[in-house]
C-alpha positions as a Markdown table, in Angstrom:
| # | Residue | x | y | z |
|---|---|---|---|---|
| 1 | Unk | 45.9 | -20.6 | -3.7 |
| 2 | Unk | 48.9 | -21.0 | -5.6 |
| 3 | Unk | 51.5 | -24.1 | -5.0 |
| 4 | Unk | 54.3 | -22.1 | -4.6 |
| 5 | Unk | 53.5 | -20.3 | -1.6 |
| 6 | Unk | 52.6 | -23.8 | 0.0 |
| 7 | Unk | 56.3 | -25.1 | -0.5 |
| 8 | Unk | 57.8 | -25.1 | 2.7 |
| 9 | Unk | 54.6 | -25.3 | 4.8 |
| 10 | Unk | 55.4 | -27.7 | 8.1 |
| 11 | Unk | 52.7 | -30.7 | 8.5 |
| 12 | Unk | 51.5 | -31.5 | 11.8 |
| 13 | Unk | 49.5 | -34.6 | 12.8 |
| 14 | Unk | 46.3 | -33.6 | 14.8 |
| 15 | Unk | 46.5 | -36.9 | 17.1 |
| 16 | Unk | 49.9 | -36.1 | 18.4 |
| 17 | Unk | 50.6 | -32.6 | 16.7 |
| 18 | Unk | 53.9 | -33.9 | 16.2 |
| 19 | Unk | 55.5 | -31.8 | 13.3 |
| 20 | Unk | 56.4 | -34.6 | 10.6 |
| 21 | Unk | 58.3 | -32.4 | 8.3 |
| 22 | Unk | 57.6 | -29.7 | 5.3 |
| 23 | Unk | 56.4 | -29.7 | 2.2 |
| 24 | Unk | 58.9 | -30.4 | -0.4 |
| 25 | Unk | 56.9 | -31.1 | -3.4 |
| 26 | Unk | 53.2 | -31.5 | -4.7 |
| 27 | Unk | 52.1 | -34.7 | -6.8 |
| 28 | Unk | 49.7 | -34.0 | -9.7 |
| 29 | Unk | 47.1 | -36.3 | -11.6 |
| 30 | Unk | 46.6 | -36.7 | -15.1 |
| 31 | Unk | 43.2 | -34.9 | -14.9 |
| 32 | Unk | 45.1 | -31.7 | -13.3 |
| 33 | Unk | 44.4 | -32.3 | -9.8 |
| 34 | Unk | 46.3 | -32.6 | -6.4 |
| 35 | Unk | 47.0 | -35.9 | -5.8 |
| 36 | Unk | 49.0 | -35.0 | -2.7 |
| 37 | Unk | 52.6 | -33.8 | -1.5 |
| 38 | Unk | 56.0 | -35.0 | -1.0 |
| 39 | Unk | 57.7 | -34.5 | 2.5 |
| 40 | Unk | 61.2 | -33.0 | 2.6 |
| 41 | Unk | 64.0 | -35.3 | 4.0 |
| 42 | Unk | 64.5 | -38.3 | 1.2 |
| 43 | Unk | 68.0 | -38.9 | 1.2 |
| 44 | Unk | 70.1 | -38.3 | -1.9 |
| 45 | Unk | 70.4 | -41.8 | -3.0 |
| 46 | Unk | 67.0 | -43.1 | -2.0 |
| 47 | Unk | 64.3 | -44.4 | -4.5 |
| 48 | Unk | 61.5 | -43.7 | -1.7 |
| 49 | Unk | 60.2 | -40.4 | -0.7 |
| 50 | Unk | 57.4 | -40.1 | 1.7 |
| 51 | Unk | 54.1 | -38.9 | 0.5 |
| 52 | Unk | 50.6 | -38.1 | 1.8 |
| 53 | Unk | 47.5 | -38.1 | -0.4 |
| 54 | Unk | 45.3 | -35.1 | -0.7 |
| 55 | Unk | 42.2 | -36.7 | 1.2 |
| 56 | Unk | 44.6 | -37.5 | 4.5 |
| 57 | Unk | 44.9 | -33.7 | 5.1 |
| 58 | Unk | 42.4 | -32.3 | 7.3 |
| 59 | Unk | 43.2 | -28.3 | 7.1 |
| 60 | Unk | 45.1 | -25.7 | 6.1 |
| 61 | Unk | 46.7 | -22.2 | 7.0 |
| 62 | Unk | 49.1 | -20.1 | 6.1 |
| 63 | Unk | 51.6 | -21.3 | 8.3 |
| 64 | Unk | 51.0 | -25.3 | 8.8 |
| 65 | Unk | 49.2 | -28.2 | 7.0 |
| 66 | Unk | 47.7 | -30.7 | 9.9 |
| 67 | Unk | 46.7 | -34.2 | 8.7 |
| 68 | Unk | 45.0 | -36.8 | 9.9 |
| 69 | Unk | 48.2 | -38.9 | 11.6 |
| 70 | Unk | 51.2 | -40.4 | 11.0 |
| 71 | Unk | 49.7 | -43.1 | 9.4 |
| 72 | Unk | 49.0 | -40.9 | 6.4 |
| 73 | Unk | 52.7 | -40.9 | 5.7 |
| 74 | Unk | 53.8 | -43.2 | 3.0 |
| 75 | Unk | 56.9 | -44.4 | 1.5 |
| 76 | Unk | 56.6 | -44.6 | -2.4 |
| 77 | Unk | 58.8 | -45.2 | -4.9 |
| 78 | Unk | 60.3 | -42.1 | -6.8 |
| 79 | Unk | 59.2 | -43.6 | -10.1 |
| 80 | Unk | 55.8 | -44.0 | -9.6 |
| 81 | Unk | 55.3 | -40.5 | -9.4 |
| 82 | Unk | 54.2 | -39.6 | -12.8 |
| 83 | Unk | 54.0 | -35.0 | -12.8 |
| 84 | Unk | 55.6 | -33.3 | -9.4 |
| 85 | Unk | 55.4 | -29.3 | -9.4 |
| 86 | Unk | 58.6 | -28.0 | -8.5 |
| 87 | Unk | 61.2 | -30.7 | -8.7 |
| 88 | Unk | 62.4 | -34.1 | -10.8 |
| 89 | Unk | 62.4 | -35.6 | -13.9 |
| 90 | Unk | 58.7 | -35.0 | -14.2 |
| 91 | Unk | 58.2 | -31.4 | -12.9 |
| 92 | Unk | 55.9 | -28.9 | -14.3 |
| 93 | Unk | 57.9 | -25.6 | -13.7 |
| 94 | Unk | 59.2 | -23.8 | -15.7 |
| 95 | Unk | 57.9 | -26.0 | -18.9 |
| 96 | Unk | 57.1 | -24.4 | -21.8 |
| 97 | Unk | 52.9 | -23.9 | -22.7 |
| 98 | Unk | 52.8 | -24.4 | -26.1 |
| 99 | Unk | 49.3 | -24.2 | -28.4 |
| 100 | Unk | 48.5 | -26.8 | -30.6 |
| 101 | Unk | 49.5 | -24.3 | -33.9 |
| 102 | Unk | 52.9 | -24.1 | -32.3 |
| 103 | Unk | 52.3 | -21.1 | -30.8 |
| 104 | Unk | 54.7 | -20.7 | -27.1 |
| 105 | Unk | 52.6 | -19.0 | -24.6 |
| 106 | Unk | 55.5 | -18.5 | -21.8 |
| 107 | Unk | 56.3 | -20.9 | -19.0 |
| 108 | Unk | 54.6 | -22.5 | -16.1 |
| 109 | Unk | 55.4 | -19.7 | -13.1 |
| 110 | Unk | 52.9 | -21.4 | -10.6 |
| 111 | Unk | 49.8 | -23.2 | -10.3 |
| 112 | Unk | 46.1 | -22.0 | -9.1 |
| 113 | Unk | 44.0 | -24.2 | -7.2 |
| 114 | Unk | 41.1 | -24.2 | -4.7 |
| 115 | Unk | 41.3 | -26.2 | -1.8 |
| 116 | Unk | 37.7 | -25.6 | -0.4 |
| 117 | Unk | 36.9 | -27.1 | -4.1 |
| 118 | Unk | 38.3 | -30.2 | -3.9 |
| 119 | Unk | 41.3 | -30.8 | -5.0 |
| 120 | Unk | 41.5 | -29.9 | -9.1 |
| 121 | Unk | 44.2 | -27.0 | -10.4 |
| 122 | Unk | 42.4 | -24.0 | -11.3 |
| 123 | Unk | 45.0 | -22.2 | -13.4 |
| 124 | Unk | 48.4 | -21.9 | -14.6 |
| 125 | Unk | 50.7 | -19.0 | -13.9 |
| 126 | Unk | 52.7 | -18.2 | -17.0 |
| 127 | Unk | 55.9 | -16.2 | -17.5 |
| 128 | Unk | 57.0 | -14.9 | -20.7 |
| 129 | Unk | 60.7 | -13.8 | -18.8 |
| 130 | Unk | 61.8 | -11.2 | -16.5 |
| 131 | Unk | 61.0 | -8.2 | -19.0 |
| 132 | Unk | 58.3 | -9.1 | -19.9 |
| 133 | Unk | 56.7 | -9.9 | -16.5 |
| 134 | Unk | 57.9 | -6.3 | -15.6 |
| 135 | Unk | 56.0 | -4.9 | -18.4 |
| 136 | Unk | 53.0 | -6.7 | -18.6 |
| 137 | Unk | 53.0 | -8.8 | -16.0 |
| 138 | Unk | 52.0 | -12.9 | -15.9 |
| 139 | Unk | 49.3 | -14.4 | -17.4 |
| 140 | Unk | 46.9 | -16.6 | -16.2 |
| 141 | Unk | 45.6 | -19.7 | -18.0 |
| 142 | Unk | 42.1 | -21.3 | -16.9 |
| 143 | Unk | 42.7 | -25.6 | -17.1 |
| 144 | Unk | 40.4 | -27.4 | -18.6 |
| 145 | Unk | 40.6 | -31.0 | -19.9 |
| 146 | Unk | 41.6 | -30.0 | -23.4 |
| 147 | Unk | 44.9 | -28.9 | -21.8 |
| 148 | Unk | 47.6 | -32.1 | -21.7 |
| 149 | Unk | 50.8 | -32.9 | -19.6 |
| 150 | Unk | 53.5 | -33.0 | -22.6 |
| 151 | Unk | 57.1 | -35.1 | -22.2 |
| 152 | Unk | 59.0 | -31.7 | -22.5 |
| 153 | Unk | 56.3 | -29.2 | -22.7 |
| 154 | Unk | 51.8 | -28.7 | -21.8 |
| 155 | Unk | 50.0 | -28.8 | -25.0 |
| 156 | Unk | 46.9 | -26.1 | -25.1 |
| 157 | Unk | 44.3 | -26.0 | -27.5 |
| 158 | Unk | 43.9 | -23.5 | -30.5 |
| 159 | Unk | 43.4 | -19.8 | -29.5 |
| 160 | Unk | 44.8 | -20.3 | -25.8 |
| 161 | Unk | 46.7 | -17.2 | -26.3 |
| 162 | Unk | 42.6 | -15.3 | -26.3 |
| 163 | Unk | 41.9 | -17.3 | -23.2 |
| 164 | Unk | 44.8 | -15.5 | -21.1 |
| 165 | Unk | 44.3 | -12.9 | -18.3 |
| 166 | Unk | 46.4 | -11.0 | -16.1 |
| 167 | Unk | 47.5 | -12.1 | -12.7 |
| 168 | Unk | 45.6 | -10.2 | -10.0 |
């Protein structure tokens, strides 16, 4: 499942099924996993957005996220959130992948994960720019722990650049 295609998604609680807003944003751990999501609707001089952790959600689909109740909803300060996906100070789009020779391997399109196995990021979507996605498409880089959140960029290790495959 990829993170883009989940931007937008309305969340419902199941006690209620009160619709609670959409998702804005998705929060990501150190160790490349879904930490959760940011709700839409923090105002443009607030330092709180509201959040709700990974485990609080009890399914998916394609068209809604349902969590437990509105008691998962959380106020947290902006600055506590260390890597968002889309948006912020802190975002992972569009940063470049670099290999630890120096080597730029495009930048982050997307990100892969599994929800029915657990909650860790799977893969990143890479771009090398428009051209080049026309011609041969994005790749797709497998995470593993060698792979580190940079300040400006995500470090791979040595021969990354083998370990690419094409986007299905």
């Amino acid at each position: 499942m990829k993170m883009q295609g989940m931007i937008g998604l309305a969340v419902f609680d199941i006690e209620d099924g009160k619709q609670l807003g959409k998702v804005h944003d998705f929060i990501l751990g150190e160790d490349w996993s879904v930490q959760g999501f940011e709700l839409e609707g923090k105002g443009l001089f607030s330092l709180q957005v509201r959040t709700i952790l990974w485990e609080d959600i009890v399914s998916h689909g394609e068209d809604a996220i349902m969590i437990r109740n509105q008691q998962a909803v959380r106020q947290v300060a902006a600055d506590d959130i260390k890597h968002t996906f889309l948006l912020g100070d802190s975002k992972i789009k569009d940063m470049p992948v670099l290999t630890s020779e120096g080597a730029r391997l495009g930048y982050v399109s997307d990100v892969y994960f599994n929800p029915e196995l657990g909650k860790s990021i799977t893969g990143i979507e890479i771009s090398d720019g428009f051209i080049s996605d026309l011609i041969g498409g994005r790749k797709w880089l497998p995470v593993s722990s060698q792979i580190a959140f940079g300040e400006s960029a995500i470090l791979a290790p040595m021969a990354s650049d083998q370990r690419l495959e094409e986007c299905l």
